[in-house]
C-alpha positions in Angstrom: 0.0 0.0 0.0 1.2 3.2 -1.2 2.0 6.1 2.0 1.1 9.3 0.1 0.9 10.8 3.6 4.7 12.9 3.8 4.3 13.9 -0.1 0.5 15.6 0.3 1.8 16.5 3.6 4.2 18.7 2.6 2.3 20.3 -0.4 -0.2 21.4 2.6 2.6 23.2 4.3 3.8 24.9 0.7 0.0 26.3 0.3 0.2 27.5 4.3 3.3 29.3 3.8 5.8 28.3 1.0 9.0 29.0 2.4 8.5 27.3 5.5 8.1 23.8 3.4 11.1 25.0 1.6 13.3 25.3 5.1 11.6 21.8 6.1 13.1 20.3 2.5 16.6 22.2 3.2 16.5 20.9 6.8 15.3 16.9 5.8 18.1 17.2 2.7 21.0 18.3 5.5 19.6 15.1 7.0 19.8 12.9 4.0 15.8 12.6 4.4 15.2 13.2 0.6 14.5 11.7 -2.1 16.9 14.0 -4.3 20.9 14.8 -3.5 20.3 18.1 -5.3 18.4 19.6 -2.5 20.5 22.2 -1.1 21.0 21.1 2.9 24.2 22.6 4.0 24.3 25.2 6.7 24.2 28.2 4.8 21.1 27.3 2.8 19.2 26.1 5.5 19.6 29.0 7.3 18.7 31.0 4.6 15.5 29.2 4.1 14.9 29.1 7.3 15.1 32.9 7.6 12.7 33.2 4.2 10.3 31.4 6.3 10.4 33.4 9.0 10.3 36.7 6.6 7.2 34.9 5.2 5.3 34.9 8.4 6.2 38.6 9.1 5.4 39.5 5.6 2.4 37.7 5.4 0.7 40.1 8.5 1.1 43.2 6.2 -1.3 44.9 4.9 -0.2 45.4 1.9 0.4 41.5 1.2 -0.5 40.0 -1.9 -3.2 37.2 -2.0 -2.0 33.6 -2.1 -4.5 33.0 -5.0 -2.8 35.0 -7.2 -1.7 33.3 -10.4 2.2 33.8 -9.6 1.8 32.6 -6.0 -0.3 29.9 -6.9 2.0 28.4 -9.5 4.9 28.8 -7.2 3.1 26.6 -4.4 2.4 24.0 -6.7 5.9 24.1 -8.2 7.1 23.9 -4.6 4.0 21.2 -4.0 5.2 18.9 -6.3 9.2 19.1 -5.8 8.7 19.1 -2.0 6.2 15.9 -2.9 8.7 13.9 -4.8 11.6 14.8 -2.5 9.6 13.3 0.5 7.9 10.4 -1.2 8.1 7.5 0.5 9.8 4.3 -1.1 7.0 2.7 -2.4 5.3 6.0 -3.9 7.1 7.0 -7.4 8.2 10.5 -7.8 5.3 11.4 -9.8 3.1 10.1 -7.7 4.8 11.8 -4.8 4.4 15.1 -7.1 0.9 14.8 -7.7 0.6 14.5 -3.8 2.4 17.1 -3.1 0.3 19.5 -5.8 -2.9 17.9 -4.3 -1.6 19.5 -0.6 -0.2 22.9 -2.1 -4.1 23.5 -3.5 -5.9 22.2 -0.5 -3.5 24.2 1.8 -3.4 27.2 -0.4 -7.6 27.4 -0.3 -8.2 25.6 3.1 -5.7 28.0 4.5 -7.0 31.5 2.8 -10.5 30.3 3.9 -9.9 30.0 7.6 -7.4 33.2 7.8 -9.7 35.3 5.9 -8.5 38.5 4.3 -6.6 40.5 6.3 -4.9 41.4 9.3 -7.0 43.8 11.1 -8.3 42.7 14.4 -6.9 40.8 17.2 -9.1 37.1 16.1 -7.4 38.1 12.1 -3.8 38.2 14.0 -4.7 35.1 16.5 -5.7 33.3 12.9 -2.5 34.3 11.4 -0.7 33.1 14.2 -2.2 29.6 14.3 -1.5 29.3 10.6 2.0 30.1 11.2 2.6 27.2 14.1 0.6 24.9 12.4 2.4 25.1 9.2 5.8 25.0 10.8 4.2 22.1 13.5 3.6 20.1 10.5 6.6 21.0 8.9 8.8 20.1 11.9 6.8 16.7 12.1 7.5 15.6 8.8 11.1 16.2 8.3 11.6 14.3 11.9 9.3 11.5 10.3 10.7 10.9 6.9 12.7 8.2 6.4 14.5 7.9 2.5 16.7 5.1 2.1 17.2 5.3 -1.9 17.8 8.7 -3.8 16.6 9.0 -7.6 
């Protein structure tokens, strides 16, 4: 039976907030957790994805933030969907199947998430909203880099 669970997993962080999934791939990458050697885990990248993530979530709070749904935002989460689904597809799921996963999260995230957030900012509930997206993206994040478990790279 095929675990699709880590690859759909991690497109649901990418449509939360896309450059926390990146850190999560740099981080599972410096911990030879991915499917792909490519992945960029050494200390200087992760800690540059890690502070994108962190800009993210600050940036994200602004007023003058642009919508997820837009077209360029929403192709970049499912480019990120389906690279961060592959990379963290288990053994017996192929890469495309772990892409497809992955693209499957990044649009339920990127909907789900923009749903219960709402639009802005504005009001102390808008900002407690925010803030649970935040720990529950980088919750989920932490979980499955700690999780995954790649034994062969393609």
């Amino acid at each position: 039976m095929n675990n699709h669970g880590p690859s759909f997993g991690i497109g649901f962080v990418t449509g939360l907030r896309s450059m926390t999934a990146t850190a999560a791939l740099s981080w599972a990458a410096s911990l030879g957790r991915t499917r792909f050697g490519w992945i960029p885990g050494g200390p200087r990248p992760r800690a540059l994805a890690t502070l994108a993530a962190f800009g993210e979530m600050a940036g994200d709070k602004m007023p003058f933030a642009p919508d997820r749904r837009i077209v360029p935002s929403f192709l970049a989460r499912l480019a990120i969907g389906a690279l961060g689904g592959a990379a963290l597809a288990e053994q017996d799921v192929s890469l495309l199947g772990g892409a497809a996963s992955g693209m499957a999260g990044a649009v339920l995230g990127t909907l789900l998430g923009r749903a219960a957030r709402g639009a802005d900012t504005r009001t102390g509930l808008d900002w407690t909203r925010a803030l649970t997206e935040d720990a529950l993206a980088a919750g989920l994040a932490t979980l499955l880099v700690r999780r995954s478990r790649i034994i062969q790279r393609a």
